[in-house]
Every structure is written in structure tokens, then in C-alpha cells.
N, C-alpha and C positions, 0 to 999 in steps of 0.2 A: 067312673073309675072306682075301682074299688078299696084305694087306699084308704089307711081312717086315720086321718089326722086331726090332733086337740085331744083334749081331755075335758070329760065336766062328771065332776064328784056327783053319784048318784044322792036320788032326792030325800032317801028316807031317812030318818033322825038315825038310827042306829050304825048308818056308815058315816053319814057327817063327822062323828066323831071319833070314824077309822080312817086309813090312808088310800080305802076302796076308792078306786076308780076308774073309769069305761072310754072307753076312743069313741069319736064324734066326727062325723064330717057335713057341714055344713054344705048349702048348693053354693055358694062361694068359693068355700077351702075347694070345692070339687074341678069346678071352674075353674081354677089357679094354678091346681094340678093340673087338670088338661093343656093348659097354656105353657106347661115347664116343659113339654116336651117329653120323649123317652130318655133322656137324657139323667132327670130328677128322680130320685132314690132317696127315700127316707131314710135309711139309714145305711151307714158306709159297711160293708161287708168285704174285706178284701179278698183276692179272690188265688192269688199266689203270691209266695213267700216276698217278704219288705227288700225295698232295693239294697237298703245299709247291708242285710246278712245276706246277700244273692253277690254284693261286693267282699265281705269281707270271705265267705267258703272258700275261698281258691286261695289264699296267704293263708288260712289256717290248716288247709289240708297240704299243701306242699311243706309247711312245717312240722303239722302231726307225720308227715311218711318220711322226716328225718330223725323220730327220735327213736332211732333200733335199741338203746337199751333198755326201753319199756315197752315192749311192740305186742302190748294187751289189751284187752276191751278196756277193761277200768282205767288203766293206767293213762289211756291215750284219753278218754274219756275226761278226766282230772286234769290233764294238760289242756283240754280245750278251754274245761271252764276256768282257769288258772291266767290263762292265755289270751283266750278270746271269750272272754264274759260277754260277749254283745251276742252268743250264738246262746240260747235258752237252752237248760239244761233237760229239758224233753227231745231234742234233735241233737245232742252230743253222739250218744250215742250210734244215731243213724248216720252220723256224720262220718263216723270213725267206718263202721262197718262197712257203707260206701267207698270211701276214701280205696280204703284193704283191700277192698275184694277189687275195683277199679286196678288199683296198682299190681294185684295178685295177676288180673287177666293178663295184663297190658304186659308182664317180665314174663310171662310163660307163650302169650303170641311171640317175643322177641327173640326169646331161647328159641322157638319152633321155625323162627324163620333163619337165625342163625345159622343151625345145626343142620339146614336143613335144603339150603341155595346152592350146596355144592352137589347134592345127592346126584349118583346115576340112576336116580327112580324118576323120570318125569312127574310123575301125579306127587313124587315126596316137593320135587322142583316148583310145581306147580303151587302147592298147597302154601309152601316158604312163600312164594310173591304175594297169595293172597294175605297172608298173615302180616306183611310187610307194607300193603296196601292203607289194608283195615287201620295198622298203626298210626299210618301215615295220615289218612283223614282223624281220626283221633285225634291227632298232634295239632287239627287247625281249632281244634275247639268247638266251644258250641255257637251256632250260628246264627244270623237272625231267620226268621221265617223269610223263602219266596213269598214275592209278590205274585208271578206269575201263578199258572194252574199248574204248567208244567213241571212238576220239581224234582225230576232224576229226566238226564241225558237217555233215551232208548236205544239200546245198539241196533244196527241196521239189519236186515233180515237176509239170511244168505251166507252169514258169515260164521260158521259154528263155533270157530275161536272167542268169535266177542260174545253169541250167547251162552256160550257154556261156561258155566260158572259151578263154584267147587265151595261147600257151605266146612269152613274152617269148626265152627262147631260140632259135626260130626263124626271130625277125625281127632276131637280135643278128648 
């Protein structure tokens, strides 16, 4: 295995009396590591965001997208850290921008499907359910991952209504 673990302070007088020192892995330490499994990781690396701040995003952005009388970067930015000190002031910012542009999408799919379920345009009719759909799943949040392989339903072949699909983004 290639891991090096230990330390031993190299031999010459002139690092003895520095804080110089080298990784060691003995046929032992090697051994021990082989026996830990793939499991054992010297050192913890995490690998996405901490559960605490993946808990607290969704209370701090349903309250940053209530305060319309400061509805600016900096300002909503200062309410986070104000607010929710727990969220580090290097992701405030992407928080806010997130949040905005999120809720920007989301009232202009809502307007579009509004304005737009009575139309005598079929494709305008059409485009309102997609926009109303998209919301709709939206609304159940984020999900855990399938287990299975399979992870979207396939429509059945034959049937041009269920394969034909109509991409709400390129009529935005």
C-alpha cells in the first residue's frame, strides 16, 4: 500500500534542531493498513457540504425571500450573516444569488402558466401545463437518489402525445 504513515525526524544534526520531518511506513504500519480495509482513510476529507448548513439553507432562504425591503446582494447578504451565522460568510453570497434567481425562475414559470392555461393557442395551452408541471415537481423538493437503475418512468412507444415534449426554456 502506498500510504505513509508515522513520522521520524531525519538523522542529520542540522534538522534535529528544526521541526523537519519525513513520513515512514513501516512492513507493519503496512500490514495494518491492509487489514483496515478500503474503508480507512488517513485523513478525513469531506466531500459535501456539513449536514448542520444543508439543515439550516432552506429556514434561511425562505426568510432572506421575505425581506423585499432590502432585496440586494449586500443587504440580503448582512441579513444572512446577521441571521444565520452558522452559514460562513464565503457562501452567503452564493446563497442569496441562488435563493433570487431560484425564486425569480419559479414567479415567471407561474406568471407563464397563469396567463397562459386559458389561451386559444394550443402550443401557448400546451407550454402553461408544462410550466405548471415543472413547478409542480419543484414543489416536492429535493429527493433522495433511486435505488434502482431505472430513474425516469419511459413513455410508451406509439403514442406521440406522451413522447412529445415541449422544452419550456425555449420559449422563456
Amino acid at each position: 500500500m502506498s500510504s505513509d504513515v508515522g513520522v521520524e525526524r531525519a538523522s542529520n544534526s542540522s534538522s534535529r534542531s528544526s521541526s523537519a520531518t519525513r513520513p515512514i511506513t513501516s512492513d507493519r504500519q503496512a500490514q495494518d493498513l491492509s487489514r483496515a480495509g478500503p474503508c480507512f482513510q488517513e485523513s478525513y476529507e469531506p466531500t459535501g457540504l456539513p449536514t448542520m448548513l444543508c439543515s439550516i439553507i432552506p429556514s434561511a432562504v425562505n426568510e432572506l425571500l421575505e425581506q423585499h425591503q432590502n432585496y440586494n446582494l449586500h443587504d440580503l447578504a448582512n441579513f444572512l450573516g446577521a441571521f444565520f451565522p452558522e452559514i460562513p460568510a464565503k457562501y452567503r453570497e452564493v446563497v442569496v444569488l441562488s435563493a433570487t434567481a431560484a425564486a425569480n425562475r419559479a414567479a415567471s414559470l407561474h406568471i407563464l402558466s397563469e396567463k397562459n392555461k386559458q389561451s386559444h393557442d394550443p402550443m401557448k395551452r400546451r407550454v402553461a401545463a408544462e410550466a405548471a408541471s415543472t413547478l409542480s415537481f419543484w414543489g416536492l423538493g429535493l429527493r433522495p437518489p433511486m435505488r434502482s437503475s431505472v430513474s425516469q418512468m419511459q413513455p410508451q412507444a406509439g403514442n406521440p402525445e406522451e413522447t412529445e415534449t415541449v422544452n419550456v426554456a425555449e420559449i422563456l
